[in-house]
C-alpha positions, 0 to 999 in steps of 0.5 A: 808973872809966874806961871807953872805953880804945882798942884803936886809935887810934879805937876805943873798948873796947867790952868795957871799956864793957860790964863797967863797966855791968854793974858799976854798980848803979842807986844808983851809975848815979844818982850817976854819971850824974845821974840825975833831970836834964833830958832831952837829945837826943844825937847819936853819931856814933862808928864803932864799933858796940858803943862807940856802942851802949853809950854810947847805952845808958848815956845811955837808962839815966839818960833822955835821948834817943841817936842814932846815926850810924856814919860821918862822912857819916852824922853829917854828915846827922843833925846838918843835919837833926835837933835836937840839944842836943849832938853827941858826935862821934869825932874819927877816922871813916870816910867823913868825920873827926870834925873836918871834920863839925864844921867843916862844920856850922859853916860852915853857921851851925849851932852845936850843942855837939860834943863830941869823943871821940878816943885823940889827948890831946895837947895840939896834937891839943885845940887842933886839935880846938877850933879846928876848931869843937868846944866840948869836947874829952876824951881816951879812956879816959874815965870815963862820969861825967865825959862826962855831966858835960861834955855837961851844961855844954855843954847847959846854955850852949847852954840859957842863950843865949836864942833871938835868932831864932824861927821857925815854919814859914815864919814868922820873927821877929828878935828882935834885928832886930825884923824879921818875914818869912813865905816871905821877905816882910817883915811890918809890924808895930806895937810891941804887935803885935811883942811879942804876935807874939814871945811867941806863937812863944817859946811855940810848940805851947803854949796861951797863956791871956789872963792870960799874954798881958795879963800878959807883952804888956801888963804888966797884972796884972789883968783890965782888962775889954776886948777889947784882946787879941781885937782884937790877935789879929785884926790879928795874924792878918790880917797873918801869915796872911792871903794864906798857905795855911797859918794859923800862929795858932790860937784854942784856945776856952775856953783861949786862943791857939797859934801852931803849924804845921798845923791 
């Protein structure tokens, strides 16, 4: 069922979106969305407003999060500013076109997936497209299956490769680097305090028992009845937050470790 046929080179037929959701049953929405699949934060930067506001329906619909930007500028500042897992961007947009956001984002380091929707399908006007920074390209009229679909490899990959760099708050880790900084100051720290800090932060916002930490940290799967983590935390602690405002490592009592922002 194709849906998003244009009534101009950048539109997308909000008329033909409206019938084909309200033709789907919720039996054949979960077939042809996925419905049941991990939660995605979607970014659509399209300037016609009832397309935009049908394809984030039909995204809310199946449970994933959609945002909106109306022009190209507007998008531009969404995508800077928010976390996004994919970007579906219209390649033809007031204020700034579709290619020239993507280019931009890029140009900032920022590689979130973006995948472009736009009535130009040859095969010049694809390659264009990729070239400029886009990871997906698809033609108009599309069907909304195969859109999810494609959004979902590209969350997928975007998923796979694992964080090189984490950070929290002013706090910094490269993983590949192993170099550690907080408000751009270089922290010094030993092997065993590297990984414990590295482990922290991959789990940032979550409670971290002492069994995982002797687990994952030190590779003990039993308890070996000292007080080597309690000892780690505290050199720990006195290097990334000692002389800062703000402390980043928190002990969770009778539960374990935290690494988060604000108290």
């Amino acid at each position: 069922m194709k849906v998003g046929a244009p009534v101009e080179p950048n539109h997308i037929s909000a008329s033909v979106v409206i019938a084909t959701l309200e033709r789907l049953s919720p039996t054949q929405r979960e077939n042809a969305y996925g419905m049941g699949r991990a939660v995605m934060r979607l970014l659509i930067i399209e300037d016609d407003r009832d397309a935009a506001d049908y394809l984030a329906k039909a995204f809310r619909e199946v449970g994933h999060v959609a945002d909106l930007a109306a022009d190209g500028e507007e998008g531009l500042a969404h995508a800077l500013d928010g976390q996004y897992d994919v970007l579906i961007v219209d390649r033809m947009l007031p204020k700034l076109d579709g290619l020239s956001v993507i280019g931009t984002l890029r140009g900032k380091g920022i590689e979130t997936p973006a995948l472009i929707l736009s009535a130009l399908g040859q095969v010049d006007d694809r390659v264009k497209g990729l070239r400029a920074g886009g990871d997906d390209y698809l033609p108009k009229p599309y069907s909304f299956s195969e859109l999810l679909a494609r959004i979902e490899v590209l969350a997928r990959r975007r998923g796979s490769r694992e964080e090189m760099v984490y950070r929290v708050a002013d706090l910094e880790l490269d993983r590949l680097s192993h170099r550690v900084t907080r408000t751009n100051q270089e922290i010094d720290l030993q092997p065993r305090e590297f990984r414990l800090l590295e482990y922290l932060m991959k789990h940032a916002g979550q409670v971290v028992t002492r069994t995982m930490l002797l687990e994952n940290v030190w590779d003990y799967h039993f308890d070996p009845q000292t007080n080597v983590i309690d000892v780690h935390i505290s050199r720990l602690r006195s290097k990334i937050d000692k002389g800062f405002a703000q402390p980043l490592l928190h002990t969770v009592r009778g539960a374990g470790y935290m690494i988060r922002e604000g108290k």
